[in-house]
C-alpha positions in Angstrom: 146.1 -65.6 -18.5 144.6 -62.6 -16.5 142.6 -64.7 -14.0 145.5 -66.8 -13.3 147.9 -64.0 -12.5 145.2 -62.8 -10.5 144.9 -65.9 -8.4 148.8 -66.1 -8.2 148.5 -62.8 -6.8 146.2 -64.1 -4.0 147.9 -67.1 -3.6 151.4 -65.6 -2.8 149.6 -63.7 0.4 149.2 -66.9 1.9 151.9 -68.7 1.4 154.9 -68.9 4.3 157.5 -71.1 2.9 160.0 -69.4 1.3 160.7 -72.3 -1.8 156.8 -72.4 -2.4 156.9 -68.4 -2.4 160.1 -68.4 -5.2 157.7 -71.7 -7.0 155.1 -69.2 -7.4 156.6 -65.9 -7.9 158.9 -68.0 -10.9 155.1 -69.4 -12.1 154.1 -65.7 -11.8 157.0 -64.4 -13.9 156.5 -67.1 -16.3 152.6 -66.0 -16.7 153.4 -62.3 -17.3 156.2 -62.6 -19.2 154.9 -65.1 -21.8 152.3 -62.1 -23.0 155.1 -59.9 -24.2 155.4 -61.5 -27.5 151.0 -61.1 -27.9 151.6 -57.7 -26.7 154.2 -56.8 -29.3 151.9 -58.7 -32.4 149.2 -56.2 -31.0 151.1 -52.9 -30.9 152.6 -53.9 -34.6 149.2 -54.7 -35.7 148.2 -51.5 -34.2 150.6 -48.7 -35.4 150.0 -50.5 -39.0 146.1 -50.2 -39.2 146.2 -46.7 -37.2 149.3 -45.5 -40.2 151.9 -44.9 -37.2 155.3 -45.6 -37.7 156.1 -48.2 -36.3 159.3 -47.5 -35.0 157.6 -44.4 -33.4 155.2 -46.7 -31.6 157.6 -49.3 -29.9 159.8 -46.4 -28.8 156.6 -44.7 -27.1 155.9 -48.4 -25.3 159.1 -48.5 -24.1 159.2 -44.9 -22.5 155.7 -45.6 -21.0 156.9 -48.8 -19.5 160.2 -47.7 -18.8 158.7 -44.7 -17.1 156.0 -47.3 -15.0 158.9 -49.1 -14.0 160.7 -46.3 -12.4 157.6 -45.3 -10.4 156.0 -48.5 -9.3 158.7 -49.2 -6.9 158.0 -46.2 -5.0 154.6 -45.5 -5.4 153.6 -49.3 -4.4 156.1 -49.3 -1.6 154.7 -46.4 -0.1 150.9 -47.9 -0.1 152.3 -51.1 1.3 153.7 -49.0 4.1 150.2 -47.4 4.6 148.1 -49.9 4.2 150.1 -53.4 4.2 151.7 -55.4 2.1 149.1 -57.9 2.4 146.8 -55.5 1.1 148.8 -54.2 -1.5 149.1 -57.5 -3.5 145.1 -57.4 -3.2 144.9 -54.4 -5.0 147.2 -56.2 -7.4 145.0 -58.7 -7.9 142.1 -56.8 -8.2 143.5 -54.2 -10.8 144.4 -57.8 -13.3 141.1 -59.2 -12.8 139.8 -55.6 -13.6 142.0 -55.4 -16.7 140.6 -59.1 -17.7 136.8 -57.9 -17.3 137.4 -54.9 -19.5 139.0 -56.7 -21.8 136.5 -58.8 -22.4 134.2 -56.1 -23.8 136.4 -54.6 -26.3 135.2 -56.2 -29.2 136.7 -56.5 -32.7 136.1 -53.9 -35.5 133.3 -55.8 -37.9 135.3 -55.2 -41.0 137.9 -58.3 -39.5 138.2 -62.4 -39.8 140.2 -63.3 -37.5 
């Protein structure tokens, strides 16, 4: 799913129409949104094999993304102004292909079958 957020990314740069541009941005939306429920599995999975409450854990999530979503506006608007906006969903691009490549190396403890 990373790689084809990534290429969404790049796509939307070139695009002029504005009904393409709401196709893909709705395709884009769709992509990232759909990972929410993995994510959630994950962090469940997570809190239960590190003994964290689990409670405890969803409310940290939510503070961290809530907290991410309160900055991003700002701090990406203010490197689109500097360096474009062009640019700016580059970077964007780059940073989920980044998180795709490092994800691939994160392998699974031994001691698991699935």
């Amino acid at each position: 799913a990373e790689i084809l957020i990534a290429v969404t990314i790049i796509v939307t740069v070139f695009i002029d129409g504005m009904v393409a541009m709401i196709v893909i941005l709705v395709l884009l939306g769709a992509m990232t949104k759909g990972t929410v429920p993995v994510l959630n599995v994950f962090l469940a999975e997570s809190a239960k094999e590190h003994d964290i409450n689990i409670d405890f854990a969803f409310g940290l999530h939510e503070l961290i993304v809530g907290i991410a979503a309160t900055l991003s506006p700002v701090v990406l608007g203010q490197v689109a102004n500097v360096f474009g906006i062009q640019k700016l969903f580059y970077l964007c691009a780059a940073s989920s292909v980044l998180a795709f490549s490092i994800g691939i190396f994160i392998k699974e403890p031994s001691g698991k079958n699935s």
